[in-house]
PQR file of N, CA, C, O and H, with PARSE charges and radii, in Angstrom:
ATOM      1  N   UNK A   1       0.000 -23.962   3.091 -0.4000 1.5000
ATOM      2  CA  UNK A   1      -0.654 -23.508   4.316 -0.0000 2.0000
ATOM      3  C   UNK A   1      -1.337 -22.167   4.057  0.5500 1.7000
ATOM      4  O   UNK A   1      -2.370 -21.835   4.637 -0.5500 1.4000
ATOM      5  N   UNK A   2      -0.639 -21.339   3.063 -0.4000 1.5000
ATOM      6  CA  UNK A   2      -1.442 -20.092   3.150 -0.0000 2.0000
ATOM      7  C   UNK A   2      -2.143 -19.712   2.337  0.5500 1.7000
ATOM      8  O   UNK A   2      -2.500 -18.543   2.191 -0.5500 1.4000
ATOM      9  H   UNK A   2       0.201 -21.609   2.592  0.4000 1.0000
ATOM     10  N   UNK A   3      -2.600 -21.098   1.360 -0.4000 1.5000
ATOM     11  CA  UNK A   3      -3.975 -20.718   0.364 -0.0000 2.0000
ATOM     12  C   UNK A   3      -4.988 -21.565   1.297  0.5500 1.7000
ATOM     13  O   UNK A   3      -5.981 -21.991   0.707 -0.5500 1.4000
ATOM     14  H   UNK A   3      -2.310 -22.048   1.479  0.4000 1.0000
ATOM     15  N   UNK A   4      -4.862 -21.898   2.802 -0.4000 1.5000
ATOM     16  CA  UNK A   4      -6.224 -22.642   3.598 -0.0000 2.0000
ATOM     17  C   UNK A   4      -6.102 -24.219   3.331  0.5500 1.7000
ATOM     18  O   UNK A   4      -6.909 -24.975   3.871 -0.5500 1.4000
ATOM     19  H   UNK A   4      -4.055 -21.552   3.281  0.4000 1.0000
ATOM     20  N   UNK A   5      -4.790 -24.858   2.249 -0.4000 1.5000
ATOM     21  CA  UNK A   5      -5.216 -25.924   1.988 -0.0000 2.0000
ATOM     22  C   UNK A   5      -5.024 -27.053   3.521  0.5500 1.7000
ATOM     23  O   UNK A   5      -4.420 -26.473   4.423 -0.5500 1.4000
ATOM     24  H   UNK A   5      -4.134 -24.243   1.810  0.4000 1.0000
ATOM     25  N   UNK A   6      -5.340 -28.121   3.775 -0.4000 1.5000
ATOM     26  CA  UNK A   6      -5.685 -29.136   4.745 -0.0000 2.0000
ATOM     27  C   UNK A   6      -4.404 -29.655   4.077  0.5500 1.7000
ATOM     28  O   UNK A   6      -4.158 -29.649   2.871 -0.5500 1.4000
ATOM     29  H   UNK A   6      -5.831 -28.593   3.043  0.4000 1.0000
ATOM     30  N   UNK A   7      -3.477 -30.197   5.280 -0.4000 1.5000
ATOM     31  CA  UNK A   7      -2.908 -31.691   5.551 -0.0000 2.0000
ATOM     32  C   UNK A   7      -2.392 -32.456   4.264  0.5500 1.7000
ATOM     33  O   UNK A   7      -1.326 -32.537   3.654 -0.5500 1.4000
ATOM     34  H   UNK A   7      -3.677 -30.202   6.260  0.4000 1.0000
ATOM     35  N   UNK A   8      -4.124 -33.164   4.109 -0.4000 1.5000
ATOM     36  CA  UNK A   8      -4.217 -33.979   3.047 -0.0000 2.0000
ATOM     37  C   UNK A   8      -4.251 -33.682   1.891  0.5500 1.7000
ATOM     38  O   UNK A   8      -3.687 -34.452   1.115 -0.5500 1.4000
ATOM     39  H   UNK A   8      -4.990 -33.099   4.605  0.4000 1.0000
ATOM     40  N   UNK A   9      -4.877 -32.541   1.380 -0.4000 1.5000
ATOM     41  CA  UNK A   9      -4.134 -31.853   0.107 -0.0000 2.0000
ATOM     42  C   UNK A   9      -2.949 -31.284  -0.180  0.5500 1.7000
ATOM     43  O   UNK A   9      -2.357 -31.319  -1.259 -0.5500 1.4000
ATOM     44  H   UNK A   9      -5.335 -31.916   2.011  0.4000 1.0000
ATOM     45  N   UNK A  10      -2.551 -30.643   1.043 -0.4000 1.5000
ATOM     46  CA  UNK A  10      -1.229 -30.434   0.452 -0.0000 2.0000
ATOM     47  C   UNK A  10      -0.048 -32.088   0.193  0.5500 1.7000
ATOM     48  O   UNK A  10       0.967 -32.231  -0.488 -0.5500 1.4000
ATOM     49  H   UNK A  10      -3.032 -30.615   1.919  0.4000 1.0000
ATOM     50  N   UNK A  11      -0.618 -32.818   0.864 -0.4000 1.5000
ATOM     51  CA  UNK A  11      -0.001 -34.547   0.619 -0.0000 2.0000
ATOM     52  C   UNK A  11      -0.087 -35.204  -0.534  0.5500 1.7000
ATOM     53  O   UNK A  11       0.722 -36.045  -0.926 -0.5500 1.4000
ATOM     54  H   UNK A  11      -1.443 -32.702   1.417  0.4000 1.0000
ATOM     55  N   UNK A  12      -1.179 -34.795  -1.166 -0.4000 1.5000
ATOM     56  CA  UNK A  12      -1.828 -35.345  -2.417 -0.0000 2.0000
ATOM     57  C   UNK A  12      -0.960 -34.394  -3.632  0.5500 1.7000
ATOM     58  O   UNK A  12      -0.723 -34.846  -4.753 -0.5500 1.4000
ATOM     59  H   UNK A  12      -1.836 -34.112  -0.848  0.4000 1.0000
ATOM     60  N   UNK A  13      -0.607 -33.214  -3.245 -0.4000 1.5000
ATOM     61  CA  UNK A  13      -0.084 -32.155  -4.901 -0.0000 2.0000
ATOM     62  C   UNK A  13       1.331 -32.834  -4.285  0.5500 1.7000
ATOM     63  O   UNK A  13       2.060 -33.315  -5.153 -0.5500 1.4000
ATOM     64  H   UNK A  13      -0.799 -32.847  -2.335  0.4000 1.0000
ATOM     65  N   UNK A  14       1.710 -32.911  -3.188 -0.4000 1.5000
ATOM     66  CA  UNK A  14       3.607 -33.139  -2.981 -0.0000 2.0000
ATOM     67  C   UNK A  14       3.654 -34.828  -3.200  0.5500 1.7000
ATOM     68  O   UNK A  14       4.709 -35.438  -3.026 -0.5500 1.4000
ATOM     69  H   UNK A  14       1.118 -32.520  -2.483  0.4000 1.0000
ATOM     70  N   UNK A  15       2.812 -35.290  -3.470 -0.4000 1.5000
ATOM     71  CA  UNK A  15       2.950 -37.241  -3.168 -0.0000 2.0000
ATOM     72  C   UNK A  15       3.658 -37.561  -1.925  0.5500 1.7000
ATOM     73  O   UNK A  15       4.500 -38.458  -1.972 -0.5500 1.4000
ATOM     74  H   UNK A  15       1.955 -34.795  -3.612  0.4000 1.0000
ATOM     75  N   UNK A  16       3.442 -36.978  -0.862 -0.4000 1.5000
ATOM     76  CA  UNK A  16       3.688 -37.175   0.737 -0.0000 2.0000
ATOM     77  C   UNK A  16       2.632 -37.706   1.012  0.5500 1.7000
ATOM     78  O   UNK A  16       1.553 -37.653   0.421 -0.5500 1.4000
ATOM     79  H   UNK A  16       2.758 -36.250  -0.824  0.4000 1.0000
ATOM     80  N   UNK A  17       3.074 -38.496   2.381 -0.4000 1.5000
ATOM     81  CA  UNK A  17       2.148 -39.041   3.341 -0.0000 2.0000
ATOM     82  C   UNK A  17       1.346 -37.567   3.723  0.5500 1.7000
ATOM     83  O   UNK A  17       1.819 -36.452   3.502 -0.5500 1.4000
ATOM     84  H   UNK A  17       3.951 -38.539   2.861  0.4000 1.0000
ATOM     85  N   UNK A  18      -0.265 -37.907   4.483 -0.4000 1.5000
ATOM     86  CA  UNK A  18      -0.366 -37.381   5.678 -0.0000 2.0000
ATOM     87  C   UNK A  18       0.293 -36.740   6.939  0.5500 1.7000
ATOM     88  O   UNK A  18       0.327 -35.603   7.411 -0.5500 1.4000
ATOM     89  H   UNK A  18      -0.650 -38.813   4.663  0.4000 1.0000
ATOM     90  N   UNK A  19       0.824 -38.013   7.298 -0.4000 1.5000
ATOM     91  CA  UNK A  19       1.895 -37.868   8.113 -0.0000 2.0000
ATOM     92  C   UNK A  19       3.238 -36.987   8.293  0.5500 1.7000
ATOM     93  O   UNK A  19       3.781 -36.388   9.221 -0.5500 1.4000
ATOM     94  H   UNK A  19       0.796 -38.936   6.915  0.4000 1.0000
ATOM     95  N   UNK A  20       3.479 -37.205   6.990 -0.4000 1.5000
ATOM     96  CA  UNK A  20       4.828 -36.220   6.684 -0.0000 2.0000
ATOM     97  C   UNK A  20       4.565 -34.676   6.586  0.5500 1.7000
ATOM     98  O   UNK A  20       5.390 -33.777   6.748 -0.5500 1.4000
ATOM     99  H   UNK A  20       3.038 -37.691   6.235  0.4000 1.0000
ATOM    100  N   UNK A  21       3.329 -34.576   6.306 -0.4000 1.5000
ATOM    101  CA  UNK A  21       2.764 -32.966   6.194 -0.0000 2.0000
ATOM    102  C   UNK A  21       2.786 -32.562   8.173  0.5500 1.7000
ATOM    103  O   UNK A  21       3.222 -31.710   8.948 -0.5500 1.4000
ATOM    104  H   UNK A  21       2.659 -35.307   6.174  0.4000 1.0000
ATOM    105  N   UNK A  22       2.226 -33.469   8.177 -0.4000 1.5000
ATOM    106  CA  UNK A  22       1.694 -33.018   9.458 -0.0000 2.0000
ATOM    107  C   UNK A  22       3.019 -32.685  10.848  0.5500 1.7000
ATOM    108  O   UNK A  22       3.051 -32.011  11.878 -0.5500 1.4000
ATOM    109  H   UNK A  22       1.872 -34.161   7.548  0.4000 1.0000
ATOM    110  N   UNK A  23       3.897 -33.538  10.163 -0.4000 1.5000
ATOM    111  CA  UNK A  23       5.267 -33.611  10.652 -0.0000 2.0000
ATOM    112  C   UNK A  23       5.870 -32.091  10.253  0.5500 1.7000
ATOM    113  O   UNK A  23       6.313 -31.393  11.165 -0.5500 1.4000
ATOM    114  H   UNK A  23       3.871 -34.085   9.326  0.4000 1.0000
ATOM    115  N   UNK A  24       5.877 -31.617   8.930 -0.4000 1.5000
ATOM    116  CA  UNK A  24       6.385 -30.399   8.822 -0.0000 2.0000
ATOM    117  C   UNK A  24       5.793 -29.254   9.233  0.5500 1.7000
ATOM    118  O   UNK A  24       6.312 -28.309   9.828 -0.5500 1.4000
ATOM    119  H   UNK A  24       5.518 -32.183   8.189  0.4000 1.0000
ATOM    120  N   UNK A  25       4.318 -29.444   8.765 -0.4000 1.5000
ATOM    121  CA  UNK A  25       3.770 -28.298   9.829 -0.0000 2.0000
ATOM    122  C   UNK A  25       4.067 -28.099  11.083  0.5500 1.7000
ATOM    123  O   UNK A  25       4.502 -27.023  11.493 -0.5500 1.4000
ATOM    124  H   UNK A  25       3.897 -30.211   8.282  0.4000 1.0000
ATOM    125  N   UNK A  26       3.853 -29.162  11.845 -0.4000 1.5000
ATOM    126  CA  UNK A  26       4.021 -29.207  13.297 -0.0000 2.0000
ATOM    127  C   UNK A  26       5.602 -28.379  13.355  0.5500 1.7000
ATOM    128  O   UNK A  26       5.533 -27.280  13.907 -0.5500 1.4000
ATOM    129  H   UNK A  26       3.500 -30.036  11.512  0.4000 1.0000
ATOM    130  N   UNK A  27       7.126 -28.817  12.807 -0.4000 1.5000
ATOM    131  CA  UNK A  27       7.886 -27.988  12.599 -0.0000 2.0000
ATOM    132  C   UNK A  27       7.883 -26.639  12.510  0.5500 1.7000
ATOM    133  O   UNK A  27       8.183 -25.825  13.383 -0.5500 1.4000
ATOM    134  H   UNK A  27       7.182 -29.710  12.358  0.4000 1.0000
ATOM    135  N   UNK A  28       7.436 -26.408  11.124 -0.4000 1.5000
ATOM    136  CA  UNK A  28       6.725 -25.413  11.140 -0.0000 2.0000
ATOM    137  C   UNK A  28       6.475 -24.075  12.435  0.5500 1.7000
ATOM    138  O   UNK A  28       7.110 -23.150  12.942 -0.5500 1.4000
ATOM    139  H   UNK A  28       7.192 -27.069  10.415  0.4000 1.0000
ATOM    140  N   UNK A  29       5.301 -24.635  12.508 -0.4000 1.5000
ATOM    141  CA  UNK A  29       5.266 -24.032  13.723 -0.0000 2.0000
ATOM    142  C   UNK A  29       5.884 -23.577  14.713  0.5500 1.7000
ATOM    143  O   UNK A  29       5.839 -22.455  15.218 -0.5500 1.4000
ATOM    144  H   UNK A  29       4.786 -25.386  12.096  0.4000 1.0000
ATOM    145  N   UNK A  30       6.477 -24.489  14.989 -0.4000 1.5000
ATOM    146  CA  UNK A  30       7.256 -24.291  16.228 -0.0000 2.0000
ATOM    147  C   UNK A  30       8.506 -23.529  16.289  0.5500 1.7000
ATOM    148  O   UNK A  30       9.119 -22.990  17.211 -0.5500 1.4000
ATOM    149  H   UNK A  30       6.514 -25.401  14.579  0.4000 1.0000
ATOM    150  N   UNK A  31       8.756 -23.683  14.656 -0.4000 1.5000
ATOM    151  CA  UNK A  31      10.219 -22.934  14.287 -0.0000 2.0000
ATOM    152  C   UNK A  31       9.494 -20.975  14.083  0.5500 1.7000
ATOM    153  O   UNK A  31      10.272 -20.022  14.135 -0.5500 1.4000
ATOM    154  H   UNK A  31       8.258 -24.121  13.907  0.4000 1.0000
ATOM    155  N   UNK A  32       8.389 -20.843  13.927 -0.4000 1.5000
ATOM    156  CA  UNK A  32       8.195 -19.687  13.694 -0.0000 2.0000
ATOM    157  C   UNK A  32       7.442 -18.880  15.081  0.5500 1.7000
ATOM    158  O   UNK A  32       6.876 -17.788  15.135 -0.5500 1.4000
ATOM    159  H   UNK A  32       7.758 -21.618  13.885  0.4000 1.0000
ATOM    160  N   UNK A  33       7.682 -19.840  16.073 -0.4000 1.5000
ATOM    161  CA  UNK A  33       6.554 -19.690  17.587 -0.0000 2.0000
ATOM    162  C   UNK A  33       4.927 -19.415  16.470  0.5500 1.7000
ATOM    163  O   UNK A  33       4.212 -18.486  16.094 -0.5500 1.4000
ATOM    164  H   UNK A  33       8.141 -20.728  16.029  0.4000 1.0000
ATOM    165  N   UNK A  34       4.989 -20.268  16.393 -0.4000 1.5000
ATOM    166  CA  UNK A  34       3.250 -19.589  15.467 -0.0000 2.0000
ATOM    167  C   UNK A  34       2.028 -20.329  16.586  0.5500 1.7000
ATOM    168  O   UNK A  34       2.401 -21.299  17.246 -0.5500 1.4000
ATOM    169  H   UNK A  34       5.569 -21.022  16.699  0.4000 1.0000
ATOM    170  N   UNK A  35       1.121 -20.007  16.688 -0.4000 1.5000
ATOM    171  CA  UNK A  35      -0.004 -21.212  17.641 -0.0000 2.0000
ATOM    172  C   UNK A  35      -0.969 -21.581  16.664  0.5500 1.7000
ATOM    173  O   UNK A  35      -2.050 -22.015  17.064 -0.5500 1.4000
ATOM    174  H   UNK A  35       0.818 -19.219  16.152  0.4000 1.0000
ATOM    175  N   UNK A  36      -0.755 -21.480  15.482 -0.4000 1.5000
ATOM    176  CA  UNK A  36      -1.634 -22.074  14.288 -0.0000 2.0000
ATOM    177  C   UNK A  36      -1.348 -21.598  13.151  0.5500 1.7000
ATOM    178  O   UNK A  36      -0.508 -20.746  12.859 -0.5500 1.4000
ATOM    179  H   UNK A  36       0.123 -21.128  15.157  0.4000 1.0000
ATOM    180  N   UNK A  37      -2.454 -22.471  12.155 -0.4000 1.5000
ATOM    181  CA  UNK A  37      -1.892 -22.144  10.911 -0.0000 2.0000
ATOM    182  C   UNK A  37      -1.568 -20.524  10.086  0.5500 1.7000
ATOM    183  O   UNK A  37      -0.601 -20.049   9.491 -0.5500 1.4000
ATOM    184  H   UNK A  37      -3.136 -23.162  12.391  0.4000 1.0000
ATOM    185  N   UNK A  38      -2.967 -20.035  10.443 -0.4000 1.5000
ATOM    186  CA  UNK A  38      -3.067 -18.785  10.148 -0.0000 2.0000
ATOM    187  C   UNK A  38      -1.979 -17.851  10.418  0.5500 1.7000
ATOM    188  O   UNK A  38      -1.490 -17.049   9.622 -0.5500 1.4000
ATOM    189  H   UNK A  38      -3.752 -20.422  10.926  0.4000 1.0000
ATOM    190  N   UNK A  39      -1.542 -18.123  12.081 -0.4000 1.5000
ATOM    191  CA  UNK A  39      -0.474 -17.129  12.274 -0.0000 2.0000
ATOM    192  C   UNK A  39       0.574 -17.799  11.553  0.5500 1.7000
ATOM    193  O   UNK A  39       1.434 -16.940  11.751 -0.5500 1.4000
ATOM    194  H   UNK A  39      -1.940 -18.774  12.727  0.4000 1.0000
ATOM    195  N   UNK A  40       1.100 -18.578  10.942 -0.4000 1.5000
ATOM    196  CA  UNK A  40       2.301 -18.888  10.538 -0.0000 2.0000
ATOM    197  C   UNK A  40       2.437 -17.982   9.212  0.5500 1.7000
ATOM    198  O   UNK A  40       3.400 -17.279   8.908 -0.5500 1.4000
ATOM    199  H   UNK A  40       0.401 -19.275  10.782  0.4000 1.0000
ATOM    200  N   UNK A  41       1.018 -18.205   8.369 -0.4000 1.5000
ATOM    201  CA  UNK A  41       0.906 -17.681   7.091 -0.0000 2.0000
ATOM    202  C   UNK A  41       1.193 -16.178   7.506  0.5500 1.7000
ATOM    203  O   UNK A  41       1.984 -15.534   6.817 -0.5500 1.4000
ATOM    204  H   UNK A  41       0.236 -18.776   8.616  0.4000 1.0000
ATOM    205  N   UNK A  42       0.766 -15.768   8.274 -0.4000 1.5000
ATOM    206  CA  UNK A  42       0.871 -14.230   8.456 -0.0000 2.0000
ATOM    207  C   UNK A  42       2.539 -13.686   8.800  0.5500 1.7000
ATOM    208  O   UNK A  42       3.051 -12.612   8.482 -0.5500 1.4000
ATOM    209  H   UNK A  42       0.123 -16.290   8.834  0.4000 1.0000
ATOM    210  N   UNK A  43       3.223 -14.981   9.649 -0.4000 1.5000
ATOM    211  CA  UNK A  43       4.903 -14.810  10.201 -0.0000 2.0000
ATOM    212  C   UNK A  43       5.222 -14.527   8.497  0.5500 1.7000
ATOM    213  O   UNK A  43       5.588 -13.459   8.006 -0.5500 1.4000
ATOM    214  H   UNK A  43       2.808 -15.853   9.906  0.4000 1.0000
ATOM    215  N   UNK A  44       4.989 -15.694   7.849 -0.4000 1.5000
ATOM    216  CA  UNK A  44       5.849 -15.727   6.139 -0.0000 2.0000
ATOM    217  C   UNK A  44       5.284 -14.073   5.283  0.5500 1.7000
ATOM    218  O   UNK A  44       6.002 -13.257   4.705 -0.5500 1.4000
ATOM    219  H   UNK A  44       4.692 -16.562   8.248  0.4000 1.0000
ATOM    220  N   UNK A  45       3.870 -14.039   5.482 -0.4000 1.5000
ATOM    221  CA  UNK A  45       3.834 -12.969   4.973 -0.0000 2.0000
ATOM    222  C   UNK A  45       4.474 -12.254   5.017  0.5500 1.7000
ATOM    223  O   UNK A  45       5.285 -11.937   4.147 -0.5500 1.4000
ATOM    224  H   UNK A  45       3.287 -14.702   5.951  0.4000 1.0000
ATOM    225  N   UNK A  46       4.233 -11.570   6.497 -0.4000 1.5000
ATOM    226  CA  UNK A  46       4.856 -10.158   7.002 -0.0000 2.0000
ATOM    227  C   UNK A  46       6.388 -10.096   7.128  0.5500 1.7000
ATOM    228  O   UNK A  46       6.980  -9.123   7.598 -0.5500 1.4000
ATOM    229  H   UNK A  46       3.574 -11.827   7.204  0.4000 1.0000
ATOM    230  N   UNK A  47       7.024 -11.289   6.638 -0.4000 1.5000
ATOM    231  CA  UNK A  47       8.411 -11.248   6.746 -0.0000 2.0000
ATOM    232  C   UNK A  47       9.200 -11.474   5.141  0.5500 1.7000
ATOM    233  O   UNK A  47      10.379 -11.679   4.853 -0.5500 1.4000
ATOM    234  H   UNK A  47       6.544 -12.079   6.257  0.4000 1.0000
ATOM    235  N   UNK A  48       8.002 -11.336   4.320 -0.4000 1.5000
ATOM    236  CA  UNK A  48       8.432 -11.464   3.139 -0.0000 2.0000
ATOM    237  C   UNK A  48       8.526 -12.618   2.301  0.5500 1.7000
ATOM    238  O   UNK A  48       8.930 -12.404   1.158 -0.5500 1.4000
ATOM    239  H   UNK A  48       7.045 -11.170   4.555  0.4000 1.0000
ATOM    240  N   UNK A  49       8.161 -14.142   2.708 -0.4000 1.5000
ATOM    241  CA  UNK A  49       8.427 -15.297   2.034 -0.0000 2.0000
ATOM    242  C   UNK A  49       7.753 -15.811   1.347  0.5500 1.7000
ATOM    243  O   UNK A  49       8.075 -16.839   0.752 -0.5500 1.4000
ATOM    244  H   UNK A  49       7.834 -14.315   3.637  0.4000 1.0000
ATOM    245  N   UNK A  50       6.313 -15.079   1.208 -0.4000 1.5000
ATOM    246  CA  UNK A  50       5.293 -15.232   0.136 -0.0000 2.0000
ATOM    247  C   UNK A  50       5.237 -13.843  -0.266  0.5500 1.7000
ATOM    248  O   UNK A  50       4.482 -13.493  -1.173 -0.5500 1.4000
ATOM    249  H   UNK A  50       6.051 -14.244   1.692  0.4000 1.0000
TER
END
């Protein structure tokens, strides 16, 4: 998520569905209150996980 990649690439380097990405992001999210991708990358940043 926080080199910009899409969905479907990150599905294609993990051999996941679509689906399953989209499933964790959506997690994701919600586990970090984020309202998109960007802010999530910025939660991991600023909290140290990248």
């Amino acid at each position: 998520i926080a080199r910009g990649l899409s969905n479907q690439e990150i599905a294609d380097q993990l051999y996941l569905s679509n689906g399953t990405i989209r499933n964790y992001v959506t997690n994701i999210l919600s586990k970090l209150d984020a309202g998109n991708r960007t802010e999530a990358a910025n939660i991991a940043k600023e909290s140290g996980w990248l």
